[in-house]
C-alpha positions in Angstrom: 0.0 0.0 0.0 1.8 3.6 -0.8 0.9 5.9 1.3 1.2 9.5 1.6 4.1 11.6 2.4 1.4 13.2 5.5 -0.1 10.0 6.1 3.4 8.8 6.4 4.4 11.3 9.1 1.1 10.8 11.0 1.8 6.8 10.9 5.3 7.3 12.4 3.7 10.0 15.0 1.5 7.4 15.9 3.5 4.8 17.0 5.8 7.1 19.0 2.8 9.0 21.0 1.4 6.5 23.8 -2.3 6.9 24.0 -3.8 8.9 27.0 -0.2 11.4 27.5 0.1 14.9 27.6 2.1 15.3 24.2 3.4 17.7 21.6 3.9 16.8 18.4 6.0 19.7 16.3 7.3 20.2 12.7 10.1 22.2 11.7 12.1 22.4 7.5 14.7 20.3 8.6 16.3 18.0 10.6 18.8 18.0 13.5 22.1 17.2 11.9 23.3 15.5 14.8 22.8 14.8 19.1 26.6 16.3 19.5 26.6 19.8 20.9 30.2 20.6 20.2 29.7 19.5 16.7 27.2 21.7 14.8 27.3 25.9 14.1 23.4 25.1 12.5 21.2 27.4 14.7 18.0 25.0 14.5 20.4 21.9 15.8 21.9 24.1 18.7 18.2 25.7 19.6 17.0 22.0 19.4 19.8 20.8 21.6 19.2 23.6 24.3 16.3 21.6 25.6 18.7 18.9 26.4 22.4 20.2 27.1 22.9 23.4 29.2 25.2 26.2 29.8 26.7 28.2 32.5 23.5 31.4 31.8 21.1 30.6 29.4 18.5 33.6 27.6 14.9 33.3 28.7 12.1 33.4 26.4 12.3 37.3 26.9 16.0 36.5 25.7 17.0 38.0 29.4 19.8 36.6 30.9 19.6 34.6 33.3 21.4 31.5 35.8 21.7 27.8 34.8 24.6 25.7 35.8 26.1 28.4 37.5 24.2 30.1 40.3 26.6 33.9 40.6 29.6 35.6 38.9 32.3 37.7 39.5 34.6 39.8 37.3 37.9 38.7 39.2 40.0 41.2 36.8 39.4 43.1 33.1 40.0 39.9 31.9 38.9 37.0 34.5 35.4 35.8 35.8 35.0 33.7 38.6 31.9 31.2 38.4 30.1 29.6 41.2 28.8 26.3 40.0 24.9 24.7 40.9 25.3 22.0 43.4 23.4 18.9 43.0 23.2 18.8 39.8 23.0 15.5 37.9 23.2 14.6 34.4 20.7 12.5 32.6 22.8 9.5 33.1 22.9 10.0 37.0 26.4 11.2 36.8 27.4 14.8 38.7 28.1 17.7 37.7 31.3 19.7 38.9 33.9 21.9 37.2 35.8 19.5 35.4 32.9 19.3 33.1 32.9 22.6 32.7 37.0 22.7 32.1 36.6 18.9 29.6 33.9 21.1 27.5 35.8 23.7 27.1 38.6 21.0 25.6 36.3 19.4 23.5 35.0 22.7 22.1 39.2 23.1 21.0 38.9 19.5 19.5 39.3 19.6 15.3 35.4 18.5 14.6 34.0 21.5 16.7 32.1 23.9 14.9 30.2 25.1 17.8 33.0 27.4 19.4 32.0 30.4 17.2 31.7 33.3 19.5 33.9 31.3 22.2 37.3 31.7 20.4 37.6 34.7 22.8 38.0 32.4 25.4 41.7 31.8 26.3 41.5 29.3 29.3 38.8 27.3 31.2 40.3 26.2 34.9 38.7 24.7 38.2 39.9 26.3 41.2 37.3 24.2 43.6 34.8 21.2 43.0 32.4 23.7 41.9 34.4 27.2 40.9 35.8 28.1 37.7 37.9 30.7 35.9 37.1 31.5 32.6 40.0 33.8 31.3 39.4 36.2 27.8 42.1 37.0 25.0 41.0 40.7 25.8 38.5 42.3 27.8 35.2 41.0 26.6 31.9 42.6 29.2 29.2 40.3 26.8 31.2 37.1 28.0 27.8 36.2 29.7 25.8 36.0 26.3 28.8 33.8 24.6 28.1 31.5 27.3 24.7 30.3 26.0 26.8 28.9 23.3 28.5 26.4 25.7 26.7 23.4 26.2 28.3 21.2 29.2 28.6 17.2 28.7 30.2 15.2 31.5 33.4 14.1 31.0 33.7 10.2 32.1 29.8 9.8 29.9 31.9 10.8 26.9 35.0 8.6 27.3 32.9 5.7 27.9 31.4 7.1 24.4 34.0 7.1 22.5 33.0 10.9 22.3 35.8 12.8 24.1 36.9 14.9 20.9 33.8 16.6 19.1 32.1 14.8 16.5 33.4 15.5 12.6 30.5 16.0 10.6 32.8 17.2 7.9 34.4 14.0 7.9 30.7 11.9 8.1 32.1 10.9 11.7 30.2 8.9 14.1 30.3 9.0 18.0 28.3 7.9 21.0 27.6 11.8 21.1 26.4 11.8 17.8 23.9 9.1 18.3 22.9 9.8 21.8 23.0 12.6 24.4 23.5 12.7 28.1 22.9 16.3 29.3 21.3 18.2 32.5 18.4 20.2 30.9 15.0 19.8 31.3 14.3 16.7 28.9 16.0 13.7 27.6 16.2 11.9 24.5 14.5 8.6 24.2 14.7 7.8 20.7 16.1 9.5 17.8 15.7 8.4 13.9 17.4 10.9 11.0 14.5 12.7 9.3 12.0 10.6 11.6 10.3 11.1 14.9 13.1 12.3 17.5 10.9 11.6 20.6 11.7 13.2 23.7 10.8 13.2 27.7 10.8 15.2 30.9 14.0 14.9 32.8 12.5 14.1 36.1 16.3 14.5 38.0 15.9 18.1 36.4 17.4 20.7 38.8 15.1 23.4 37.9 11.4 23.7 38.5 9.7 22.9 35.4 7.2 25.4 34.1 5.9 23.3 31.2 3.7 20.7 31.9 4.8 18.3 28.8 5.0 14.2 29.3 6.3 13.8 26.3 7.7 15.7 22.6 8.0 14.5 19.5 9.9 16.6 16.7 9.2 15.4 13.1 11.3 17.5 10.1 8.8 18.0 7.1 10.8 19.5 4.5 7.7 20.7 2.0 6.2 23.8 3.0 2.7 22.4 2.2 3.2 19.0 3.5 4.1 20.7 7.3 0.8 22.9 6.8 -1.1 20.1 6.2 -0.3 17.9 8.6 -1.1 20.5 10.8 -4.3 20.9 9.5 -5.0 17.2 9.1 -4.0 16.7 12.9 -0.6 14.5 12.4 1.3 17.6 14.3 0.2 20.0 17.1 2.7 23.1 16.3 4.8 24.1 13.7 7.6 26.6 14.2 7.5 27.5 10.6 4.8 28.7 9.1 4.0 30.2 5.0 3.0 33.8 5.8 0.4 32.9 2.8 -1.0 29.7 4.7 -1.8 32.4 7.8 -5.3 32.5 6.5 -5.9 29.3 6.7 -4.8 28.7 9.9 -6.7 31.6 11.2 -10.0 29.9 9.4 -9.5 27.1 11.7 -11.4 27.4 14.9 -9.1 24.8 16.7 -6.2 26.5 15.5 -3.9 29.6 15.7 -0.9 31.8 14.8 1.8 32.7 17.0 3.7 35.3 15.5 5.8 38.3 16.5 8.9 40.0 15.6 12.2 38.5 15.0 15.7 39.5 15.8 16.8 39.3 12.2 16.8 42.6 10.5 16.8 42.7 6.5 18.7 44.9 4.8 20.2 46.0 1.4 24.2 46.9 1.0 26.3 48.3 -1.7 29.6 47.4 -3.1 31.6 50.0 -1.3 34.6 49.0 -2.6 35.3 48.8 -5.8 36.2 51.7 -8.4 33.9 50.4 -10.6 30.8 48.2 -10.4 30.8 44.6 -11.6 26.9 44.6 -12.3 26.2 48.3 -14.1 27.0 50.2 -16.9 28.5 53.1 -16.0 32.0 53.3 -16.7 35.0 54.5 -14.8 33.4 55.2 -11.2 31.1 53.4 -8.8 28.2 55.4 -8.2 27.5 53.6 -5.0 30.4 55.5 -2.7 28.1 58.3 -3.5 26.3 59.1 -0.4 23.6 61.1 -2.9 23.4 57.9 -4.6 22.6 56.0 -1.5 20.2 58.3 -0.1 18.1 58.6 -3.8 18.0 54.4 -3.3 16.8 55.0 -0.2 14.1 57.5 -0.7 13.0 55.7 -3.8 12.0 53.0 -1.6 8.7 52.9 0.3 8.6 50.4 3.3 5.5 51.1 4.1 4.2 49.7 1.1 6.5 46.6 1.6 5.5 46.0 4.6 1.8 46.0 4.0 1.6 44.8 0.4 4.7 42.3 0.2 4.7 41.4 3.9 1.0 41.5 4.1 1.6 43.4 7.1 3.8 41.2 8.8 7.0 43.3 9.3 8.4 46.3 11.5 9.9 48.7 9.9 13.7 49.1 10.8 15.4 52.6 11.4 18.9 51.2 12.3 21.1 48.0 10.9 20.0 46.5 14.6 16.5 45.2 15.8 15.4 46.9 18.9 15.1 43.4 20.8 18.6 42.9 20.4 20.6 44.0 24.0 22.1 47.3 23.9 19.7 48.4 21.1 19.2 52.2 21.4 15.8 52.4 20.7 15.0 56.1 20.3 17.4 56.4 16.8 14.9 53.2 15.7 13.4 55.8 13.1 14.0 56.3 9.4 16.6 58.5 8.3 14.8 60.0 5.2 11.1 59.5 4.2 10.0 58.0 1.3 10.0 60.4 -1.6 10.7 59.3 -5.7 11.1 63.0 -6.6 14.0 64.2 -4.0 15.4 60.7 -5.2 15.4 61.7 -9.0 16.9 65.1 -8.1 20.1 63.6 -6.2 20.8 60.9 -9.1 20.9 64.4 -11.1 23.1 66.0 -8.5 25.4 63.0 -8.6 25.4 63.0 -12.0 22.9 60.5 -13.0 19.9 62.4 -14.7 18.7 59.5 -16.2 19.8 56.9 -14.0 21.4 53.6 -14.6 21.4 50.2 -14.7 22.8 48.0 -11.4 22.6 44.4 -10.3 20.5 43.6 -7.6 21.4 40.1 -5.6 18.8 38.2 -3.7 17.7 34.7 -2.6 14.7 33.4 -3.6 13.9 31.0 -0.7 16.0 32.1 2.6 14.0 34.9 4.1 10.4 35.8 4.2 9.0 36.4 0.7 12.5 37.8 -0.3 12.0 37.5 -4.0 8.9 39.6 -3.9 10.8 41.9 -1.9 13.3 42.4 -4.4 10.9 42.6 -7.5 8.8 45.1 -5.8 11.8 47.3 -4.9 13.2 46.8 -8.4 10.1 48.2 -9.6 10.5 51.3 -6.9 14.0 51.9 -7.8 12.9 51.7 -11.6 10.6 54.6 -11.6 13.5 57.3 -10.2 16.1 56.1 -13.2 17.9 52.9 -11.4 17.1 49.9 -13.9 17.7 46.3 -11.7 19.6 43.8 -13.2 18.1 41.0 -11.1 20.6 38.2 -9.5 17.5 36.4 -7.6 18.5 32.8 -7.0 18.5 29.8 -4.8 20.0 30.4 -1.2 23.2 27.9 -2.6 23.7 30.4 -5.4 22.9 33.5 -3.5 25.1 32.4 -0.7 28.2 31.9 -2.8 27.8 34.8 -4.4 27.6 36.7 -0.9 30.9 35.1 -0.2 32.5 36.2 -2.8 31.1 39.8 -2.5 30.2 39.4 -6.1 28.0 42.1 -6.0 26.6 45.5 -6.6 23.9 45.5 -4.5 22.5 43.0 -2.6 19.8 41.7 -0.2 20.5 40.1 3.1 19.5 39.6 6.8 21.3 39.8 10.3 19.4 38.5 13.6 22.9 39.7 15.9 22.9 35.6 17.0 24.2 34.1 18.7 25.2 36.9 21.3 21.6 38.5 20.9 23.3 41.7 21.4 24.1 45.0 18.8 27.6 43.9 19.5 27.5 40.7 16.8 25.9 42.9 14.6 28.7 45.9 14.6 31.6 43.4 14.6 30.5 40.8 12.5 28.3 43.2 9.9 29.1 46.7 10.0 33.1 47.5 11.1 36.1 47.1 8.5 36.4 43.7 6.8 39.8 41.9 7.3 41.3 38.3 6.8 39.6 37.5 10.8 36.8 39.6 11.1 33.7 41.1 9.8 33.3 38.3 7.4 29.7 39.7 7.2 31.0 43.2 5.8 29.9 42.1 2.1 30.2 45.5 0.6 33.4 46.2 2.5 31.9 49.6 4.1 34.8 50.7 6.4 34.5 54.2 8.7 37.4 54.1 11.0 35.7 56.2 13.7 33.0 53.2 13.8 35.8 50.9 14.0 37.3 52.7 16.7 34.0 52.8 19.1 33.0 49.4 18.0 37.1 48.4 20.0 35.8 50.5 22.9 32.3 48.9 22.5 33.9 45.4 22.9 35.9 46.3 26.0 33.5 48.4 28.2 31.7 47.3 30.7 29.8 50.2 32.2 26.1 49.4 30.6 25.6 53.1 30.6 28.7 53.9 28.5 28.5 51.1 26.5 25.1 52.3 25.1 26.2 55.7 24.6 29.3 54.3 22.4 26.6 51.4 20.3 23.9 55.1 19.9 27.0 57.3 18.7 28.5 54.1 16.1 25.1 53.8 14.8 24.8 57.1 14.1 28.0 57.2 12.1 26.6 54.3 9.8 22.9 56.2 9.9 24.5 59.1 8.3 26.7 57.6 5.6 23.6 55.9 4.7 26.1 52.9 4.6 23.1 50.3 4.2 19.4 50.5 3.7 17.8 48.7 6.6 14.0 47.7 5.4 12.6 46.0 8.6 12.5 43.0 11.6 10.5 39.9 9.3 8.3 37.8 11.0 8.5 34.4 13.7 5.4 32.7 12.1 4.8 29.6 14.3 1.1 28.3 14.1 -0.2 25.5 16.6 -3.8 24.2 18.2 -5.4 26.5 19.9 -4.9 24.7 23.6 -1.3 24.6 23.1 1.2 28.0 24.6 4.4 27.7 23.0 6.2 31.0 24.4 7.6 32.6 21.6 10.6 34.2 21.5 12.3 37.1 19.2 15.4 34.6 18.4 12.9 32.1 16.6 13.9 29.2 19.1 11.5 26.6 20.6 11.9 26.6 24.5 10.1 23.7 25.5 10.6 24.0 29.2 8.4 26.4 28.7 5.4 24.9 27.0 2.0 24.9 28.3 -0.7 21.9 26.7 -4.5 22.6 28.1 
């Protein structure tokens, strides 16, 4: 008998769900790539993994900071914190937790196959100084050290020897570890069975150190690639909640009395950039110069751009307009420069191509993916049409996110479309280091258009080393400003979390688009 790819999923979901429990059934575009938490830089496996592995702070649904497996902090010197660690804490496997777990991570994170240390490399040197103290000492002074922290998920060191598991997992290499298959963590729910692009089924953690706030007795996470399919197994009943949901298929979630749409803004702001530095422009046909280093250029783009009419026509009203390169849910967002530099107006745009020498405009190559962000293509025909009616004639580069992506890389562009969520820090900082300051061989390998203002890179030095919160803000205000004014970028707006479930069913949404389920609330 063949069945269907949803009758399929709802057969498998079936035989992991025991009748009678208190279950969640979920859906997400892909899979977990692996159970390793070292091993992995993919944001949905290391969100996924949260609910089983834990750090030293962890974010709260409000993406406030806040204790896990350490209980207080000090800042011993510019450069050291001192950690108290939780006592009585047990890992899933009945093993304790103490600081050489804390100092083995660490290790394992230095091991060839881990992609996971990311924002850690900062870190110099993990050390115990007591059963349950640690030092964690920085290359430099580094105040956000707390929000890198979420990044490090503790394993217990004698689990993973036994594991064959005490070097991360190479997914490069198609390794395979104990870790890899199975996982043996402190947070609030355990792994009971795990099948690649199946039903991962999970369960409370009933040794769990914390006092849990969901009321789950057991989760199941199904990947549904197709768009379509994931909608309608939610319709059909073969999931409870999907954390990503077709803004188009919003109305007919909402025509569904037993179900609804969670939504709310995200952390990832999209933007457009400009080849900043080339003398002349790859995609265009003028000759000689790049009209893009001229700030009257930039600003015409700008004004000939309404985001009004984006947001509501293209996003079906599902955006917030961005005034700066950083969402104002990010920490350290200045909130009251959140406004749009110049309004929306085609004729003052017309008249500063003229100024710049452009009276009747010309042509220029627009990059954008056509299945990575939130109705991005659209996005980019409408504004092609926008930029078209002031003189600029769009070349359009709109491709697959594999195509798009290597182009990005290779800043083979004139203009482009991208989008920045400041993860994993959840703080402006990621976003003016990694996006916005001077690109060099090891750093702001986000800069695609190679903007470079050395005043901005000069606060964005003292922004990475101050640790007065009051300062600091000042310092992230004034460097936005700087890159406000140069009209360096063209922020459009903050694009939707669409996560639809049944209407009985709180999921807790979050601005960082992750799942918390120790959070989760089934009526």
């Amino acid at each position: 008998m063949h069945l269907t790819r949803a009758a399929a999923v709802a057969a498998l979901l079936a035989l992991a769900t025991p009748a009678g429990a208190k279950s969640l059934s979920w859906s997400f575009s892909a899979d977990i790539l692996t159970l390793d938490p070292h091993s992995s830089n993919n944001t949905f496996t290391n969100a996924f993994l949260d609910n089983v592995y834990e750090t030293l702070v962890r974010h709260n649904q409000r993406l406030e900071l806040e204790p896990a497996l350490a209980t207080r902090w000090e800042v011993v010197s510019p450069t050291v914190w001192r950690f108290q660690l939780r006592d009585g804490v047990r890992f899933q496997g009945g093993e304790t937790f103490g600081a050489e777990d804390v100092v083995f991570s660490w290790q394992r994170l230095n091991t060839p196959g881990a992609l996971a240390r990311g924002v850690l490399s900062i870190i110099k040197e993990i050390r115990a100084t007591g059963p349950l103290t640690v030092e964690i000492e920085t290359e430099r002074p580094f105040p956000i050290l707390l929000n890198a922290l979420t990044q490090m998920h503790i394993m217990d060191a004698g689990w993973a020897a036994a594991n064959n598991a005490a070097a991360a997992t190479n997914l490069q290499a198609r390794e395979e570890t104990g870790a890899s298959r199975a996982a043996n963590g402190t947070g609030p729910f355990r792994i009971i069975s795990r099948q690649i692009d199946g039903p991962t089924v999970l369960a409370p953690y009933a040794g769990w150190w914390d006092t849990p706030q969901h009321n789950l007795t057991e989760v199941t996470f199904q990947p549904i690639r197709s768009a379509p399919t994931r909608t309608a197994a939610l319709l059909g009943g073969q999931v409870d909640a999907l954390v990503e949901l077709p803004l188009q298929d919003i109305p007919r979630i909402e025509a569904n009395a037993n179900l609804k749409v969670v939504q709310g803004p995200e952390l990832r702001t999209i933007y457009l950039g400009f080849d900043h530095f080339r003398d002349e422009l790859v995609y265009s046909d003028v000759r000689g110069r790049n009209p893009l280093r001229d700030v009257r250029v930039r600003q015409a783009i700008y004004q000939a751009i309404d985001v009004e009419t984006l947001r509501r026509s293209v996003m079906r009203g599902n955006a917030w307009i961005a005034g700066t390169m950083a969402s104002p849910f990010l920490n350290g967002a200045p909130t009251d420069i959140n406004t749009r530099t110049f309004p929306y107006d085609p004729d003052a745009a017309k008249r500063l191509l003229a100024e710049a020498g452009y009276p009747d405009g010309f042509s220029l190559g627009l990059a954008c993916p056509n299945d990575r962000y939130v109705y991005d293509e659209r996005l980019c025909i409408a504004i092609s049409g926008m930029l078209g009616r002031v003189g600029i004639r769009i070349i359009p580069q709109f491709e697959t996110v594999a195509l798009w992506s290597r182009r990005i890389n290779a800043s083979d562009v004139s203009m482009f479309m991208v989008g920045h969520a400041g993860l994993p820090l959840a703080d402006v900082y990621s976003t003016l280091s990694e996006v916005l300051r001077t690109r060099t061989p090891n750093a702001a390998g986000l800069n695609v258009g190679r903007w470079s203002n050395a005043a901005f890179d000069a606060l964005v030095d003292r922004i990475a080393e101050t640790g007065d919160e009051t300062q600091r803000r000042a310092l992230i205000r004034e460097a936005l400003l700087i890159e406000k004014r140069e009209v360096a970028h063209v922020p459009l707006h903050q694009q939707p979390v669409v996560w639809a479930s049944r209407r009985n069913i709180d999921l807790a949404q979050s601005p960082d688009n992750r799942l918390r389920l120790r959070y989760v609330q089934v009526n």
